[in-house]
mmJSON file of the N, C-alpha and C atoms, coordinates in Angstrom:
{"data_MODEL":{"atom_site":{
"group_PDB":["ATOM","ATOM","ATOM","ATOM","ATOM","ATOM","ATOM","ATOM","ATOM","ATOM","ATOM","ATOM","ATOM","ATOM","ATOM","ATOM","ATOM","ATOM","ATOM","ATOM","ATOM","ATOM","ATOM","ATOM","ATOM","ATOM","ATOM","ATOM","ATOM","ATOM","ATOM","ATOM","ATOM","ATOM","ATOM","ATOM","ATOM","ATOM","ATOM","ATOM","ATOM","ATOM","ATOM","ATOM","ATOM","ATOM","ATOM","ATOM","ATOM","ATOM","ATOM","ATOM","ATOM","ATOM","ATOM","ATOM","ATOM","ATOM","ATOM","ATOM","ATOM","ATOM","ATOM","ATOM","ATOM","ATOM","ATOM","ATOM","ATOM","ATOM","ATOM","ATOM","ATOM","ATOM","ATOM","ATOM","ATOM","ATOM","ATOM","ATOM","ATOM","ATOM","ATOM","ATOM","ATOM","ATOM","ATOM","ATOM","ATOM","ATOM","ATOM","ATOM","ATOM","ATOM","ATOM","ATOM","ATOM","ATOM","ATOM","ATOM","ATOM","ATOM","ATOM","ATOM","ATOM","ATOM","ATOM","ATOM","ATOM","ATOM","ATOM","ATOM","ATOM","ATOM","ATOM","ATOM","ATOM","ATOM","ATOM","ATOM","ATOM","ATOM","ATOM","ATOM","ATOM","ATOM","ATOM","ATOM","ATOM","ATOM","ATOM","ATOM","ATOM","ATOM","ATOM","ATOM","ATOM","ATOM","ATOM","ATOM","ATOM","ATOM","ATOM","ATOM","ATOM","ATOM","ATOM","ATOM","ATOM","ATOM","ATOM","ATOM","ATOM","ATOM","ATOM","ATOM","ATOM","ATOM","ATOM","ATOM","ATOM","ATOM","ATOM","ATOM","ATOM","ATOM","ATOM","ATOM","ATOM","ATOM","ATOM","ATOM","ATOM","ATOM","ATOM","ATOM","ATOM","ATOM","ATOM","ATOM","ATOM","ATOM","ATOM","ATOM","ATOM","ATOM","ATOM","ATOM","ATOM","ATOM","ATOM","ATOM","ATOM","ATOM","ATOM","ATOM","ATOM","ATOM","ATOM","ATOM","ATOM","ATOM","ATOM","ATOM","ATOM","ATOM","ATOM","ATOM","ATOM","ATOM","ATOM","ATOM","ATOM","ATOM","ATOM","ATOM","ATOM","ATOM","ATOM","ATOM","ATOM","ATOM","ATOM","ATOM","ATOM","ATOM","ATOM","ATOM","ATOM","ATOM","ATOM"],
"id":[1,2,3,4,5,6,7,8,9,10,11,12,13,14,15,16,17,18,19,20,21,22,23,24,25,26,27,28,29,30,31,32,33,34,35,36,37,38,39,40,41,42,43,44,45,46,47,48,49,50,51,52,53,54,55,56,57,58,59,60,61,62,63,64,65,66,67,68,69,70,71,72,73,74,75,76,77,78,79,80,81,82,83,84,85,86,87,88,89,90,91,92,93,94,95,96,97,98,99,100,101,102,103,104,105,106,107,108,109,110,111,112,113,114,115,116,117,118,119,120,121,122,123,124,125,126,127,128,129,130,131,132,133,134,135,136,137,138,139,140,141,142,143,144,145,146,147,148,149,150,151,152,153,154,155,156,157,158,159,160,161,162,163,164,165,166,167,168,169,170,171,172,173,174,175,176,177,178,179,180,181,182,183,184,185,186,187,188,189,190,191,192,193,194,195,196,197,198,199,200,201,202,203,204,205,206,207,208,209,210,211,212,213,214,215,216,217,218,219,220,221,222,223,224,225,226,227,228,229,230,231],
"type_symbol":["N","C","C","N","C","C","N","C","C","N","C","C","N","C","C","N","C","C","N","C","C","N","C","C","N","C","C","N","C","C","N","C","C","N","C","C","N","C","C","N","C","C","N","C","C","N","C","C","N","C","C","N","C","C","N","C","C","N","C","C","N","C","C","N","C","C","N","C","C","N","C","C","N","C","C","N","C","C","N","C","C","N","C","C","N","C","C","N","C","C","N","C","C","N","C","C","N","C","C","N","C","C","N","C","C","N","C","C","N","C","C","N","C","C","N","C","C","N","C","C","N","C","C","N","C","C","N","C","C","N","C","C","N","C","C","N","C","C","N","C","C","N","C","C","N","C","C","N","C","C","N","C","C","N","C","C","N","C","C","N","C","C","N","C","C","N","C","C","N","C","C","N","C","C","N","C","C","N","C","C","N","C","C","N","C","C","N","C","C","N","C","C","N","C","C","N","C","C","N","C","C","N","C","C","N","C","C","N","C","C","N","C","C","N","C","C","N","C","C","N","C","C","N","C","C","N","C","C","N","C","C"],
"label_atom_id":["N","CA","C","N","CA","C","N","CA","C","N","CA","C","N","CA","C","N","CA","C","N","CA","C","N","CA","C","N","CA","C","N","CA","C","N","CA","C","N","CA","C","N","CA","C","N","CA","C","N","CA","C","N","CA","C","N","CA","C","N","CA","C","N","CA","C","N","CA","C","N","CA","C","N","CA","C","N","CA","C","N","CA","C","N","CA","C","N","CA","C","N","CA","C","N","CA","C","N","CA","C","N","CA","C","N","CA","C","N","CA","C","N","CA","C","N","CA","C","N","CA","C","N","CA","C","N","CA","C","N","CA","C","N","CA","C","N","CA","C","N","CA","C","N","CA","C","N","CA","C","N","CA","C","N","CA","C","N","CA","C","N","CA","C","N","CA","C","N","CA","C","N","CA","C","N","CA","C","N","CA","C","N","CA","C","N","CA","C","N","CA","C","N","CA","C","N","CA","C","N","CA","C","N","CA","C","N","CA","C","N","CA","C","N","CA","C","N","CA","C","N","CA","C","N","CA","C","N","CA","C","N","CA","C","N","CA","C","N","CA","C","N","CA","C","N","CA","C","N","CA","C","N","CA","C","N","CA","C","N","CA","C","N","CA","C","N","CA","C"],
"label_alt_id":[null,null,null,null,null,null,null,null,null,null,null,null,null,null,null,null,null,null,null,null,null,null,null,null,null,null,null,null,null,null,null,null,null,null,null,null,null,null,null,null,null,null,null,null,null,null,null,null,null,null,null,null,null,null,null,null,null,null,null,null,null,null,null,null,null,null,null,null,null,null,null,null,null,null,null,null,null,null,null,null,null,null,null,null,null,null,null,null,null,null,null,null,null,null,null,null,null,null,null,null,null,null,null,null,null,null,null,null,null,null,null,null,null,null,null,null,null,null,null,null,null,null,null,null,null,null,null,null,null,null,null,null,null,null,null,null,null,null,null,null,null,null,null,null,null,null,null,null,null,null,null,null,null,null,null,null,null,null,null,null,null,null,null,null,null,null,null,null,null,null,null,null,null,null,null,null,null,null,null,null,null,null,null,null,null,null,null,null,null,null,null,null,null,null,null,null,null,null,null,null,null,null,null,null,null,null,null,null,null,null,null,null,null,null,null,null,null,null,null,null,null,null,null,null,null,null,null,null,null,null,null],
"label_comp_id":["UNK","UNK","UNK","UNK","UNK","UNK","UNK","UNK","UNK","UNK","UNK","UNK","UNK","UNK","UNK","UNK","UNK","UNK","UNK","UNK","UNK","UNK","UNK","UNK","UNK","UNK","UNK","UNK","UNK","UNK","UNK","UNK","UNK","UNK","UNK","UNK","UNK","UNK","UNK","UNK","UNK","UNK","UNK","UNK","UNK","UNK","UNK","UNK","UNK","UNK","UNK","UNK","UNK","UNK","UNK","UNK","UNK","UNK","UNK","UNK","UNK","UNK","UNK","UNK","UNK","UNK","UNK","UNK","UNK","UNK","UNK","UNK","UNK","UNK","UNK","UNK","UNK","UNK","UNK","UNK","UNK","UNK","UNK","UNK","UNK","UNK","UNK","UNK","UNK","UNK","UNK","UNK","UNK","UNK","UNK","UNK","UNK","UNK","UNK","UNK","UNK","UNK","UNK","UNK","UNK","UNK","UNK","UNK","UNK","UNK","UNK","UNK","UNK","UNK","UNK","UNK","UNK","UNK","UNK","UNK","UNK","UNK","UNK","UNK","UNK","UNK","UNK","UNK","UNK","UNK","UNK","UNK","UNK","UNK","UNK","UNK","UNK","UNK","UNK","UNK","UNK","UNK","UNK","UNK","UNK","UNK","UNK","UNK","UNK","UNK","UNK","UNK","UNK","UNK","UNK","UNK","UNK","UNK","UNK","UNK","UNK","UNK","UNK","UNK","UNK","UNK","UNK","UNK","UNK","UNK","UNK","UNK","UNK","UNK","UNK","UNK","UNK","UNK","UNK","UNK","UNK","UNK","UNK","UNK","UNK","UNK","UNK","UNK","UNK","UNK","UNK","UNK","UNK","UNK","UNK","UNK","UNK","UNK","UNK","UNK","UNK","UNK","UNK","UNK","UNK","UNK","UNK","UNK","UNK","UNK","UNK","UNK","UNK","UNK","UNK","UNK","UNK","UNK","UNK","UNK","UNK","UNK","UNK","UNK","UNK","UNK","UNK","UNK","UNK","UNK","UNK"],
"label_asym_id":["A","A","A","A","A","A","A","A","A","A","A","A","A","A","A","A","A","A","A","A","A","A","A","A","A","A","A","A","A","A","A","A","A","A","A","A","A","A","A","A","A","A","A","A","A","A","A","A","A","A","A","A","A","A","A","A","A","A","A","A","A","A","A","A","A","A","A","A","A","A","A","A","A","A","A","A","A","A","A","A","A","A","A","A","A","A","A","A","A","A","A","A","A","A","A","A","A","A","A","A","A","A","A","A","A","A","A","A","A","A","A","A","A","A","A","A","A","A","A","A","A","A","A","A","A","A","A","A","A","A","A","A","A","A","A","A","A","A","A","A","A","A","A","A","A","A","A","A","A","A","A","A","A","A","A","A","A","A","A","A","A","A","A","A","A","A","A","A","A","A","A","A","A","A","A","A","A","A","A","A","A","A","A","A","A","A","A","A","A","A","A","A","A","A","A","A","A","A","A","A","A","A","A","A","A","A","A","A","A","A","A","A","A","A","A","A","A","A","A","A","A","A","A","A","A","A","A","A","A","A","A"],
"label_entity_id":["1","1","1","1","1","1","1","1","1","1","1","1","1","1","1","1","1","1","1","1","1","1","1","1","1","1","1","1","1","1","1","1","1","1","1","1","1","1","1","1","1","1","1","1","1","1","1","1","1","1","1","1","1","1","1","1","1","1","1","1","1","1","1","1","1","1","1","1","1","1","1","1","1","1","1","1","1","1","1","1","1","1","1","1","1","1","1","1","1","1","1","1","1","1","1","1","1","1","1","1","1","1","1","1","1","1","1","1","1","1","1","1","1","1","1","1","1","1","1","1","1","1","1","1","1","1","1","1","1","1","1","1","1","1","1","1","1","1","1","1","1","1","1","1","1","1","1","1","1","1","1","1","1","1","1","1","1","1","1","1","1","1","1","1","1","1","1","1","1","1","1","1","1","1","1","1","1","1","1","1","1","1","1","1","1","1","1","1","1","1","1","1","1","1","1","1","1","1","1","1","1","1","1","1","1","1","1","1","1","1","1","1","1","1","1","1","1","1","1","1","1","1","1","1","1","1","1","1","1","1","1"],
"label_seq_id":[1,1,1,2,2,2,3,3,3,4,4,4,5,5,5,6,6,6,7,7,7,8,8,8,9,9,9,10,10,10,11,11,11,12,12,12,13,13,13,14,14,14,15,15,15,16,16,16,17,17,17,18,18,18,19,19,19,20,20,20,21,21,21,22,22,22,23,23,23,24,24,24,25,25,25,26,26,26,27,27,27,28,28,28,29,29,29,30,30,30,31,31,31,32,32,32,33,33,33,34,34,34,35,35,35,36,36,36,37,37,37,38,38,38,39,39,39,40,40,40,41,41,41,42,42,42,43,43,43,44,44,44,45,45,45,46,46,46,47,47,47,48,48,48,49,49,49,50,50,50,51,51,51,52,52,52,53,53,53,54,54,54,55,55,55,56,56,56,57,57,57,58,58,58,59,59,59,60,60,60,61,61,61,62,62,62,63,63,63,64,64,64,65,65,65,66,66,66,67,67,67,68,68,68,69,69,69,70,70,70,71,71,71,72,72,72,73,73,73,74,74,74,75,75,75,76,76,76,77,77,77],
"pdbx_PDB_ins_code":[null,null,null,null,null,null,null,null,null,null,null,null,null,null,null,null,null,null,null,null,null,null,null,null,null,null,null,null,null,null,null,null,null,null,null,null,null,null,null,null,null,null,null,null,null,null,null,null,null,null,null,null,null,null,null,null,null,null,null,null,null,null,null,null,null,null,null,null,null,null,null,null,null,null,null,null,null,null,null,null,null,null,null,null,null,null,null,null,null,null,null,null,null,null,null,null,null,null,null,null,null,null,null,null,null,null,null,null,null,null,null,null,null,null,null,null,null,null,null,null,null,null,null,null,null,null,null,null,null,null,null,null,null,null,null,null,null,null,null,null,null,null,null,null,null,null,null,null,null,null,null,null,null,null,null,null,null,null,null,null,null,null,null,null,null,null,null,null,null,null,null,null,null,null,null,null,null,null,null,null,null,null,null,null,null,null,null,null,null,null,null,null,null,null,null,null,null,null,null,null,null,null,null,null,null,null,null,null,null,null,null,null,null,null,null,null,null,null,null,null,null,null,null,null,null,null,null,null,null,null,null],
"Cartn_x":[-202.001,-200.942,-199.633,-199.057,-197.766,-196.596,-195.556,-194.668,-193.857,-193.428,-192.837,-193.666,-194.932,-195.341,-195.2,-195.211,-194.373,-195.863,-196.197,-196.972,-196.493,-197.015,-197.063,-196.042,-194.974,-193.583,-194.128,-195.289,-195.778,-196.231,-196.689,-196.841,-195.702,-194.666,-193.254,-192.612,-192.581,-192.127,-192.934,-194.314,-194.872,-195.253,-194.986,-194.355,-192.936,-192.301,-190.677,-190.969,-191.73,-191.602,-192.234,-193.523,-193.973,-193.284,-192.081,-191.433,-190.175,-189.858,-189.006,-187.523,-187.511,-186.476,-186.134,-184.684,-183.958,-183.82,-183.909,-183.296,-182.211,-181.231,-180.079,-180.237,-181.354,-181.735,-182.022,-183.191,-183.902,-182.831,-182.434,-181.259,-180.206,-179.768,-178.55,-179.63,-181.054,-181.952,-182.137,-181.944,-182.263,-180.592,-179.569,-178.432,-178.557,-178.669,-178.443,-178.081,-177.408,-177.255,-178.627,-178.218,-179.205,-179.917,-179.248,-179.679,-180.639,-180.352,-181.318,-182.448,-183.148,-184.286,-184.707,-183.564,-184.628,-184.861,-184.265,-184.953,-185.967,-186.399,-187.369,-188.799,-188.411,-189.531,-189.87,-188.873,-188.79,-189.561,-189.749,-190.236,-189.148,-188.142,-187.083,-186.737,-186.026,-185.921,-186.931,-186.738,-186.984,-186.332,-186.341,-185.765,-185.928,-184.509,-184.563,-185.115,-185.166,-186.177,-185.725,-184.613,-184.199,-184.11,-183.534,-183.96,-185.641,-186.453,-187.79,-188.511,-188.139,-188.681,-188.018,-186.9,-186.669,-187.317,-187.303,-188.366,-189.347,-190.322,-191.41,-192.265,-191.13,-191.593,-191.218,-190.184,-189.798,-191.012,-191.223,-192.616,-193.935,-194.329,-195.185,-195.26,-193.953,-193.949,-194.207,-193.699,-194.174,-195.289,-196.105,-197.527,-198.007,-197.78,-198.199,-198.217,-197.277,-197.02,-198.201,-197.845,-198.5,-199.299,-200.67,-201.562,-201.65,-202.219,-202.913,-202.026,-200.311,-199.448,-199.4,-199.787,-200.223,-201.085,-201.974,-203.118,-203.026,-203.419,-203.377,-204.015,-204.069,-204.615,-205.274,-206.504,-207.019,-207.035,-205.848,-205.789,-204.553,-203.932,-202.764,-200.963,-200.427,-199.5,-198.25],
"Cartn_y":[14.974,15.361,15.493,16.338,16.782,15.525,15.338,14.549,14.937,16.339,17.01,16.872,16.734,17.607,16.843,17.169,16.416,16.18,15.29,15.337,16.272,16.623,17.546,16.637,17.77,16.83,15.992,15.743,14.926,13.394,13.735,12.327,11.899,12.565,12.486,11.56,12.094,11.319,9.445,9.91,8.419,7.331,8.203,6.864,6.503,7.179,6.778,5.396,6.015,5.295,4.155,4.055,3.053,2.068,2.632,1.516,0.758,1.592,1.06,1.645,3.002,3.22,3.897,4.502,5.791,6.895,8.388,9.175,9.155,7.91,7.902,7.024,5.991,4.933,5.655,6.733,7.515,8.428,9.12,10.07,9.272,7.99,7.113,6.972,6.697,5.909,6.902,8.536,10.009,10.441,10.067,10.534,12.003,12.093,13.124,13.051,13.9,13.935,13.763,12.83,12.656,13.976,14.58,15.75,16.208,16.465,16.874,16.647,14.978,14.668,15.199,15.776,15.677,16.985,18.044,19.286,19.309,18.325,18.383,17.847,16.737,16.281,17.19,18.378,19.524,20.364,20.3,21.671,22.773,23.012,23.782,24.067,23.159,23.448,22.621,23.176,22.322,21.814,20.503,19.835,20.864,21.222,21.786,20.331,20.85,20.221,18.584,18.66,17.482,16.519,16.752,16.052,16.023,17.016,16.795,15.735,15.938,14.711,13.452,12.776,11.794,11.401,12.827,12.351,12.14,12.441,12.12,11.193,10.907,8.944,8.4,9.151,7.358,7.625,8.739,8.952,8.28,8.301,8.123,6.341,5.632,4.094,4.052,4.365,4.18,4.08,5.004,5.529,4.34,3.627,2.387,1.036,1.065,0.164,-0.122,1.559,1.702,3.097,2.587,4.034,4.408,3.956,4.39,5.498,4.976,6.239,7.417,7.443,8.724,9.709,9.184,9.755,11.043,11.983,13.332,12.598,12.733,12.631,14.217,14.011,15.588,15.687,16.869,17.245,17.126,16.301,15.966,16.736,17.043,18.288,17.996],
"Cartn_z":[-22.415,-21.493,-22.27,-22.065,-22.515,-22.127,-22.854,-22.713,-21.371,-21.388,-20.496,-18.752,-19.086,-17.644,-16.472,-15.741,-13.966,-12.85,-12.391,-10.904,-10.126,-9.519,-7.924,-7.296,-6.88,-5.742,-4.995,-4.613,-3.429,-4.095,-5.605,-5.904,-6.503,-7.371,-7.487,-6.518,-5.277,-3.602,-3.961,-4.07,-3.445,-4.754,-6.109,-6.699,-6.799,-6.011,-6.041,-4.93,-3.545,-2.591,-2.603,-3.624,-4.145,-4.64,-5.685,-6.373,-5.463,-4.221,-3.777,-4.138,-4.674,-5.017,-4.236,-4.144,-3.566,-4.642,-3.614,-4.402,-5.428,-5.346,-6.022,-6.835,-6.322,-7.468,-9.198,-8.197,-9.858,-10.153,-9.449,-10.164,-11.265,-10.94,-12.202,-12.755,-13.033,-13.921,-14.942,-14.587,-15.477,-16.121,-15.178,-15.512,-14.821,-13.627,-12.932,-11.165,-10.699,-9.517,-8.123,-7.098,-6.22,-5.503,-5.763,-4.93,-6.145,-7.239,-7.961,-7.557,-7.758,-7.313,-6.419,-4.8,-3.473,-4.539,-4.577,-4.761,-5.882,-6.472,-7.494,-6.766,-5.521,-4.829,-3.948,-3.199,-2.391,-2.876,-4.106,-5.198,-4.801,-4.975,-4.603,-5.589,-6.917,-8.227,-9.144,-10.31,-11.195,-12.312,-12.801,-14.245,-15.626,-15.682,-17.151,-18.191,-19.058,-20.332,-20.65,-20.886,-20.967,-19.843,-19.172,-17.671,-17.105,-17.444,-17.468,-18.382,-19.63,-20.129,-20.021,-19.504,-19.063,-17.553,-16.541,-15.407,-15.706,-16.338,-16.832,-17.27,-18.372,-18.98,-17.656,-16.632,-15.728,-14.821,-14.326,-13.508,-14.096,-15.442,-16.29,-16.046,-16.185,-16.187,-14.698,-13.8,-12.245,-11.881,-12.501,-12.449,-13.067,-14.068,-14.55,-13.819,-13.457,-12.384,-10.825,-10.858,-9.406,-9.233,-9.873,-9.986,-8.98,-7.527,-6.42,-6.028,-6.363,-5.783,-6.652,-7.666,-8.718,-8.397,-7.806,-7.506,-6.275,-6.213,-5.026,-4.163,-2.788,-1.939,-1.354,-1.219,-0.38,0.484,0.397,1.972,2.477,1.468,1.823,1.513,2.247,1.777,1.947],
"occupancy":[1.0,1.0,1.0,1.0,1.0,1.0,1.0,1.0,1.0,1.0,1.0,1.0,1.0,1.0,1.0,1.0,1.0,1.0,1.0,1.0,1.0,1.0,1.0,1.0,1.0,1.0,1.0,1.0,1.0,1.0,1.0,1.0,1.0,1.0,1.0,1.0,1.0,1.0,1.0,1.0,1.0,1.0,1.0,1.0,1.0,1.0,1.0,1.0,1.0,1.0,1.0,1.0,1.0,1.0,1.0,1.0,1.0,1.0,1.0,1.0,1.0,1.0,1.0,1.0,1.0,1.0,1.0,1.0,1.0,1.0,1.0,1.0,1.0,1.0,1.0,1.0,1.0,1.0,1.0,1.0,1.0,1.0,1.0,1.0,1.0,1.0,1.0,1.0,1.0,1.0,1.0,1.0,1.0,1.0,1.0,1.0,1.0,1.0,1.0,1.0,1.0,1.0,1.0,1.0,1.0,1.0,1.0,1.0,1.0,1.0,1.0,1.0,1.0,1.0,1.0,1.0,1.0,1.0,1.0,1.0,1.0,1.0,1.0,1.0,1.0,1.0,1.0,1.0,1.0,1.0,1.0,1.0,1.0,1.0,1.0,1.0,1.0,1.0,1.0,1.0,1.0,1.0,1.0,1.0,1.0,1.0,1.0,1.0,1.0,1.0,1.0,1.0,1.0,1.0,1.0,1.0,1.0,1.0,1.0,1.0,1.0,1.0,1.0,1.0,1.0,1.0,1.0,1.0,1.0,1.0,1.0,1.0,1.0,1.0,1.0,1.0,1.0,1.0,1.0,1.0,1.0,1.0,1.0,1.0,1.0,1.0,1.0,1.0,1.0,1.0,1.0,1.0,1.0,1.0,1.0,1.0,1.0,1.0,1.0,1.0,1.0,1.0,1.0,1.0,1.0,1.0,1.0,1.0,1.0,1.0,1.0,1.0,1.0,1.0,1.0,1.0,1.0,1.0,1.0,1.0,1.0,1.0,1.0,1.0,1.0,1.0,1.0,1.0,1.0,1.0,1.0],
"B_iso_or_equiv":[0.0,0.0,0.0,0.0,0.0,0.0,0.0,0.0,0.0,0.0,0.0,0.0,0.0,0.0,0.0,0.0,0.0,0.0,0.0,0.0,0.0,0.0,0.0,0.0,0.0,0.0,0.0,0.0,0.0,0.0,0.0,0.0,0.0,0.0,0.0,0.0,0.0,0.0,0.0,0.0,0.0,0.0,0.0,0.0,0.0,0.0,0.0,0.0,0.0,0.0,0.0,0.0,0.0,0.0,0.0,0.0,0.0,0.0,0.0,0.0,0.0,0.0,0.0,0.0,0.0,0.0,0.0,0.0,0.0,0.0,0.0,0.0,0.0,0.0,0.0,0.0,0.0,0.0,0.0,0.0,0.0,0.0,0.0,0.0,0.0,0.0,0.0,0.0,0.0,0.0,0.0,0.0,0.0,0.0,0.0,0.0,0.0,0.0,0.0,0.0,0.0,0.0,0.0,0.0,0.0,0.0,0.0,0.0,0.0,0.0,0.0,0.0,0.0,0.0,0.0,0.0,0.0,0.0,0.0,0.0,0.0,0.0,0.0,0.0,0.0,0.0,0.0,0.0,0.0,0.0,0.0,0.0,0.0,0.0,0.0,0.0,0.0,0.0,0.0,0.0,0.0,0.0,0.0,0.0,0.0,0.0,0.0,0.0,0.0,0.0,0.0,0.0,0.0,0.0,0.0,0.0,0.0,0.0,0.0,0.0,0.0,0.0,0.0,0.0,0.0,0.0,0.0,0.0,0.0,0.0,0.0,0.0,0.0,0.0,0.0,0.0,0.0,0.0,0.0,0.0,0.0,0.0,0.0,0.0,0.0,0.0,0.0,0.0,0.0,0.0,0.0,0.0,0.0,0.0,0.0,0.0,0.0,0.0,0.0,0.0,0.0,0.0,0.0,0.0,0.0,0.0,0.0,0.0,0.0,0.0,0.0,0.0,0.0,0.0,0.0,0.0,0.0,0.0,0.0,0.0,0.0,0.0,0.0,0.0,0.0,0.0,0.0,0.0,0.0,0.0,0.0],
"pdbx_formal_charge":[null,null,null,null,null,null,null,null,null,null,null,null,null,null,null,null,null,null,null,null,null,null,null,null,null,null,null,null,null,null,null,null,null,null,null,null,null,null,null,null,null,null,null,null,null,null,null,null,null,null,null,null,null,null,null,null,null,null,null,null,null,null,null,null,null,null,null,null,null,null,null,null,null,null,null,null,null,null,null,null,null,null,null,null,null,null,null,null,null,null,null,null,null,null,null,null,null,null,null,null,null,null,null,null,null,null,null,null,null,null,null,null,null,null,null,null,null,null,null,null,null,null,null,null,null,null,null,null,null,null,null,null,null,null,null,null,null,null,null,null,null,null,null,null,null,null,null,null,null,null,null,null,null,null,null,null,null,null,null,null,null,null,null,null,null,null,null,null,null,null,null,null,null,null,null,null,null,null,null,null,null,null,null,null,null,null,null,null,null,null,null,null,null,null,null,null,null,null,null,null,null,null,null,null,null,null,null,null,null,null,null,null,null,null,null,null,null,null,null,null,null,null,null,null,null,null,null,null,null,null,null],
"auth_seq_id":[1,1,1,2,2,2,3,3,3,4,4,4,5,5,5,6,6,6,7,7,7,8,8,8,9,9,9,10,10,10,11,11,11,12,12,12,13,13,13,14,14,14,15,15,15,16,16,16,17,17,17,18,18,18,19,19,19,20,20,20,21,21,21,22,22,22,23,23,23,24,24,24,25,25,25,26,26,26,27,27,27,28,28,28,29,29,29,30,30,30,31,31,31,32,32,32,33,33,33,34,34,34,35,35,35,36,36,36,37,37,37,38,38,38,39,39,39,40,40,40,41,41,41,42,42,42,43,43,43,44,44,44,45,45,45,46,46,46,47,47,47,48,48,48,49,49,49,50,50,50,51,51,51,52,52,52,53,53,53,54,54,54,55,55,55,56,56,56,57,57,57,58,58,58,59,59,59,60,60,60,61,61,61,62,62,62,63,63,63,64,64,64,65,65,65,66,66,66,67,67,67,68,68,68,69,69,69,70,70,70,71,71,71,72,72,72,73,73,73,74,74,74,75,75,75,76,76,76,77,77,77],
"auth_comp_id":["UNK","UNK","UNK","UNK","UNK","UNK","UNK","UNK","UNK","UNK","UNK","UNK","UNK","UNK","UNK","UNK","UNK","UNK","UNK","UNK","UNK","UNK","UNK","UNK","UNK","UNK","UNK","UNK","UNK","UNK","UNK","UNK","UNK","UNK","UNK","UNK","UNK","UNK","UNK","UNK","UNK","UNK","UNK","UNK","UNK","UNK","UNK","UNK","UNK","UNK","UNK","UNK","UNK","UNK","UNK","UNK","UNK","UNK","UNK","UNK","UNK","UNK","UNK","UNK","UNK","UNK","UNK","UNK","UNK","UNK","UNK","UNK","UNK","UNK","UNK","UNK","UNK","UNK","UNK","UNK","UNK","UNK","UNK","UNK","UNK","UNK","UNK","UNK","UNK","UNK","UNK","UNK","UNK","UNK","UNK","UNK","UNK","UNK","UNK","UNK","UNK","UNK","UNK","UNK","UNK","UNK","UNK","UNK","UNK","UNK","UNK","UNK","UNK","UNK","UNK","UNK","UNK","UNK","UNK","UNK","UNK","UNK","UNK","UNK","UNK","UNK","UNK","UNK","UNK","UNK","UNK","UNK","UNK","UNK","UNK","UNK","UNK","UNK","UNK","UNK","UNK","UNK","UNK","UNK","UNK","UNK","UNK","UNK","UNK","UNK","UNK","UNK","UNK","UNK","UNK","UNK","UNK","UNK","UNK","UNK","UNK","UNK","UNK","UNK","UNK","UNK","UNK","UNK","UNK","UNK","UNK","UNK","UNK","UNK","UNK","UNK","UNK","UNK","UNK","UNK","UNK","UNK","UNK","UNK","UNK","UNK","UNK","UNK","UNK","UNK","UNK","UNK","UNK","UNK","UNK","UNK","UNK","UNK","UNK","UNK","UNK","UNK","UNK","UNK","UNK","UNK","UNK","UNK","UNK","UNK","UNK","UNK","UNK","UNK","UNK","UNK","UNK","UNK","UNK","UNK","UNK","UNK","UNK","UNK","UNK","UNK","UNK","UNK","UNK","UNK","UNK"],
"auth_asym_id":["A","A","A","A","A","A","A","A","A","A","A","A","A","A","A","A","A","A","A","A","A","A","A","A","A","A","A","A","A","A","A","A","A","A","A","A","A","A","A","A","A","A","A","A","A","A","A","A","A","A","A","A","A","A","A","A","A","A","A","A","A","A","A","A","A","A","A","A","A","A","A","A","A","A","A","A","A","A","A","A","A","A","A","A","A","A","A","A","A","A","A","A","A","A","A","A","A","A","A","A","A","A","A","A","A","A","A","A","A","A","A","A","A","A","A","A","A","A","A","A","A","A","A","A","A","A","A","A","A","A","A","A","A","A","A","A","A","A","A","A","A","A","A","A","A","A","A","A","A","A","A","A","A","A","A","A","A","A","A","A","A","A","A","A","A","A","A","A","A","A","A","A","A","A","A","A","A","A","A","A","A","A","A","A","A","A","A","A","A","A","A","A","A","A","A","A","A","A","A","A","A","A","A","A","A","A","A","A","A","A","A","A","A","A","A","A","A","A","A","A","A","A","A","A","A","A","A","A","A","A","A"],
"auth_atom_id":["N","CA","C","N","CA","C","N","CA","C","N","CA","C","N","CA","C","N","CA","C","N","CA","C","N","CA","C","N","CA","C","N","CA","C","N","CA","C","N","CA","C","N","CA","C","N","CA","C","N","CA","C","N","CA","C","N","CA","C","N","CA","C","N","CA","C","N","CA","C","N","CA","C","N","CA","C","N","CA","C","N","CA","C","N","CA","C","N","CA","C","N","CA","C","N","CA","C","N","CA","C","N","CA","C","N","CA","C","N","CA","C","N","CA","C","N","CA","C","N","CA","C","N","CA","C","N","CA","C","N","CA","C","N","CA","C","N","CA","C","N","CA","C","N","CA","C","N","CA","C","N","CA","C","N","CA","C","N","CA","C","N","CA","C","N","CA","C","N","CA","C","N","CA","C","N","CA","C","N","CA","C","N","CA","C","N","CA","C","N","CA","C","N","CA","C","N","CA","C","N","CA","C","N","CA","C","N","CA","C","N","CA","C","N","CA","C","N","CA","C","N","CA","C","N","CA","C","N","CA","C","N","CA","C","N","CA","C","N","CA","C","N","CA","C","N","CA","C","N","CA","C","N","CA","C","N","CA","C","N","CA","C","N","CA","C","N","CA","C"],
"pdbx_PDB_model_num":[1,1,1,1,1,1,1,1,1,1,1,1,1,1,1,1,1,1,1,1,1,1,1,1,1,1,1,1,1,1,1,1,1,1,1,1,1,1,1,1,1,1,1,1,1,1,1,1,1,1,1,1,1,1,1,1,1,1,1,1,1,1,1,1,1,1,1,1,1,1,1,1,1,1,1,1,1,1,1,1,1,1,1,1,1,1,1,1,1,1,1,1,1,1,1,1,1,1,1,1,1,1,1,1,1,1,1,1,1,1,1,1,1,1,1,1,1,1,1,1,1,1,1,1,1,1,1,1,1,1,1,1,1,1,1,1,1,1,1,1,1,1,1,1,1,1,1,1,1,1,1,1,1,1,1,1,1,1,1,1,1,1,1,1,1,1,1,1,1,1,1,1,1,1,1,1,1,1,1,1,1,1,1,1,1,1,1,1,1,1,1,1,1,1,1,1,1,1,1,1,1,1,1,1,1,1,1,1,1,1,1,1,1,1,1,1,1,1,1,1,1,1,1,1,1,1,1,1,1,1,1]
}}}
C-alpha cells in the first residue's frame, strides 16, 4: 500500500468516529482547516499531496487502534 492512499470517505468518517474525534479535532492534528476534512469525508474534495500523506499515516494509526472501523461494510453507503 502506498504511503499516500486514503480509505473510502465512509471509512475515513468511522475511524474518526471510532476514535472519538471531531472534524476539528483531525483537522489541528493534519494542520488544516475543519472544513477540509468534512469535504474529504463528503468526497467533495480531495487532499493535495502533502496533506494526503499526513491524512493517511493519521488514518493508518486509527486503523490500528481500531480495525473493525477500517473495514467496508457491504452494502453500506
Amino acid at each position: 500500500m502506498d504511503t499516500d492512499t486514503l480509505p473510502s470517505p465512509h471509512v475515513r468518517q468511522q475511524l474518526r468516529l471510532a476514535a472519538g474525534l471531531t472534524q476539528a479535532e483531525v483537522a489541528d492534528a493534519i494542520g488544516v482547516q475543519r472544513l477540509a476534512v468534512a469535504r474529504w469525508e463528503a468526497d467533495v474534495a480531495k487532499p493535495h499531496r502533502g496533506n494526503r500523506l499526513k491524512y493517511a499515516h493519521f488514518l493508518r494509526r486509527l486503523a490500528e487502534k481500531y480495525p473493525a472501523a477500517a473495514e467496508e461494510a457491504p452494502g453500506e453507503d
